[in-house]
C-alpha positions in Angstrom: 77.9 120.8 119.1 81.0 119.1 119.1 84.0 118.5 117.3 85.2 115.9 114.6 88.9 115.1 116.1 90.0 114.6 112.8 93.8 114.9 113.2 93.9 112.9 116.7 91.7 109.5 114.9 94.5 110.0 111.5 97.1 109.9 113.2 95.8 106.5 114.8 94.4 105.4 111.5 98.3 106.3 110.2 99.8 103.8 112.9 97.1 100.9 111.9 98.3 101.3 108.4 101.5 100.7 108.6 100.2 97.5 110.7 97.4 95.9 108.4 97.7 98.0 105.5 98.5 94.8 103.7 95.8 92.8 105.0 94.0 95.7 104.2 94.1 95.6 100.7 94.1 91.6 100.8 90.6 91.9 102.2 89.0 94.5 99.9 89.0 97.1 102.6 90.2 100.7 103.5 89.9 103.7 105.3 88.7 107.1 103.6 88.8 110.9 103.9 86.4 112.6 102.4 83.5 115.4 103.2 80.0 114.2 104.3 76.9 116.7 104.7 74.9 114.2 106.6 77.7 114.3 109.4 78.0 118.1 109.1 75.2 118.2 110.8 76.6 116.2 113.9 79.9 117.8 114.2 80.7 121.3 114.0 82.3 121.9 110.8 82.8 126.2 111.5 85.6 125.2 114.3 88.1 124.2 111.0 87.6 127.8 109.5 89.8 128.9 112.5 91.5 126.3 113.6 95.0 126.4 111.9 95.4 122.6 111.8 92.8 122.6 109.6 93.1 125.2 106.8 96.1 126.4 104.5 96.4 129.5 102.5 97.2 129.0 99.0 99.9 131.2 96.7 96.8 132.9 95.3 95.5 134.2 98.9 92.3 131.4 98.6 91.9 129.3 102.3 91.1 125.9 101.7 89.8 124.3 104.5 89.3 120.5 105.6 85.9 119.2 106.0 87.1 115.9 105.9 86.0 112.8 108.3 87.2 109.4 108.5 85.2 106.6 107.1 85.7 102.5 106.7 84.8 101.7 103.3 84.5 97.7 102.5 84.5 96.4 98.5 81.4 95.0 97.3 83.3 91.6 97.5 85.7 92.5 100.6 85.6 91.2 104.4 82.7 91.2 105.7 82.0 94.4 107.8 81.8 92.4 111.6 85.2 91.0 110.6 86.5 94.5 109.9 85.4 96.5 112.4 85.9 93.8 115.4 89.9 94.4 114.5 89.1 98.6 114.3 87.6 98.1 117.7 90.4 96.0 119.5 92.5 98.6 117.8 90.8 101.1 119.9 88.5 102.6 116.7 84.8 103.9 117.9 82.7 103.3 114.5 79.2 103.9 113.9 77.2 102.1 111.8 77.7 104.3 108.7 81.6 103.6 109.1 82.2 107.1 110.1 85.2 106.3 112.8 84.3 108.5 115.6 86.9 108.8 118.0 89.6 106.5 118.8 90.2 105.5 122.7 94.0 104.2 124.2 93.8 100.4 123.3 97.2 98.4 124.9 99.1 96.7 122.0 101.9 94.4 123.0 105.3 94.0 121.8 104.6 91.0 119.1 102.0 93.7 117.5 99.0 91.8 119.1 96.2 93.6 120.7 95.5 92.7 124.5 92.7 92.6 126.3 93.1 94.9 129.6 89.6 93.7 131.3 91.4 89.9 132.0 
């Protein structure tokens, strides 16, 4: 079973923020962290228990771990979801069709903040 690289796709997801965070919210769209059972079952979640990137220990001695993934969520009346994920993808986002981002892979930006296309 593999793992969720949770910290390696946020830090991405950061950078694209502070890009189209804007358009973002002008299109009714955003990304999410939050738990998700159904993809507990693809990743394996028992790798955060002793990871240390993952957990904290509070004042009170209690662990609190993240189970977290990363998830496109669209408003009801937002960009429509080809729209949205064609600029994840050029961004170098891998999204299933659930909006659980996946992985994230090198994509070439140029200087003028534009995406290029390395297979011309």
């Amino acid at each position: 079973m593999k793992t969720y690289p949770y910290y390696e796709i946020k830090e991405r997801v950061d950078l694209f923020v502070i890009d189209y965070g804007d358009e973002m919210t002008k299109e009714k769209w955003t990304i999410e962290s939050k738990p998700c059972n159904k993809t507990d079952l693809i990743f394996n979640k028992v790798v955060r228990e002793s990871d240390e990137r993952y957990f904290y220990i509070t004042t009170s001695g209690n662990k609190r771990v993240n189970y977290d993934y990363l998830f496109v969520k669209r408003e009801q009346t937002g960009k429509s979801k080809k729209s949205i994920y064609s600029k994840l993808l050029k961004y170098g986002f891998e999204i299933d069709e659930n909006g659980l981002i996946l992985n994230v892979k090198n994509a070439p930006i140029n200087p003028n903040n534009e995406f290029s296309d390395s297979s011309n």
